[in-house]
Every structure is written in structure tokens, then in C-alpha cells.
N, C-alpha and C positions, 0 to 999 in steps of 0.2 A: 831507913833508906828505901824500903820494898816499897811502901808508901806512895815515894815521891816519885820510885821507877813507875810503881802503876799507873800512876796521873800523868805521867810523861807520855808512857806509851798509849792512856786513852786520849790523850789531846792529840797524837799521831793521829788516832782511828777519825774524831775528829771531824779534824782539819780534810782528812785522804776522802773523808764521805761528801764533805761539803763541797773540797774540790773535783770531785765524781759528779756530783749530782751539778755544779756548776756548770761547769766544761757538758755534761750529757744536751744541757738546759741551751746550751750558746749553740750546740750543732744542728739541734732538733728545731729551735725556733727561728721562724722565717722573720721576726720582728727586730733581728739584733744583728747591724751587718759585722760586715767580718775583721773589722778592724776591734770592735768593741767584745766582740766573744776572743777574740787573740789576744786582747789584755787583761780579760776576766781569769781567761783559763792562764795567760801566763802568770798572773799577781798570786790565784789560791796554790797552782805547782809551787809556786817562788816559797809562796808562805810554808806547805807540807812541809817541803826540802829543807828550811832553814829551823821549821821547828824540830827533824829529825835528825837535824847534825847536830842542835844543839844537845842532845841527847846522847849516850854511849852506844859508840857504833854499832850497830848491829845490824839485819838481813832485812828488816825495817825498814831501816836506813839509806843501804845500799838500792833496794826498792823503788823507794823514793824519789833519789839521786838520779835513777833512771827515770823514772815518770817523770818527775820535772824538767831534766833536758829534753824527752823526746816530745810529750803530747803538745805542750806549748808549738813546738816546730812544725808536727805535724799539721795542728790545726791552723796555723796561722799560710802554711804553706796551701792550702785549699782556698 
């Protein structure tokens, strides 16, 4: 079961870098208007979130749950 916890929580790490480095990619470039960086950065939040719930709750988790509802809003809000 430690195994499977591992692989759980690197597919967190992941998913959270790609959606970092996504969302960084949609703010910083002048080439991607603002509707297409607000669905990029909502779709990888959407995905972290739901890969980390499907997982046993944790501070991870809870994390997460916050990045996904806020940065999405944030950035779509600009």
C-alpha cells in the first residue's frame, strides 16, 4: 500500500508542477489571450484538485482544494 501511497502523492507533485508552470506560462505570455490562459489554468487546477481528492485526505489535499478554487478565479478575474 506505501507503494501506491507514493505514486499517488508523486502524481500530485506532478500534476501541481505542470499546473504551476502552466498557469506561470498563460500570465507571462503576451501570445495567449485571456480567455485561453483562464481555461488552461482552470482545466490543470480542475485536474490537481481532483487527482488529490481522489487520494486520502491530507494537507496536500486540502492545499490543493485551495489553489484550485482561488488561482483559476484569480486569473480569469484580470
Amino acid at each position: 500500500m506505501s507503494n501506491a501511497g507514493s505514486g499517488g502523492t508523486m502524481a500530485i507533485i506532478v500534476v501541481a508542477i505542470a499546473a504551476v508552470v502552466v498557469t506561470t506560462y498563460a500570465v507571462i505570455s503576451r501570445r495567449l489571450t485571456g480567455m485561453i490562459a483562464c481555461k488552461t489554468a482552470t482545466i490543470a487546477f480542475t485536474t490537481m484538485a481532483a487527482i488529490s481528492c481522489a487520494h486520502a485526505a491530507t494537507m496536500s489535499t486540502a492545499i490543493s482544494t485551495t489553489v484550485a478554487t482561488t488561482a483559476p478565479v484569480t486569473l480569469c478575474i484580470r
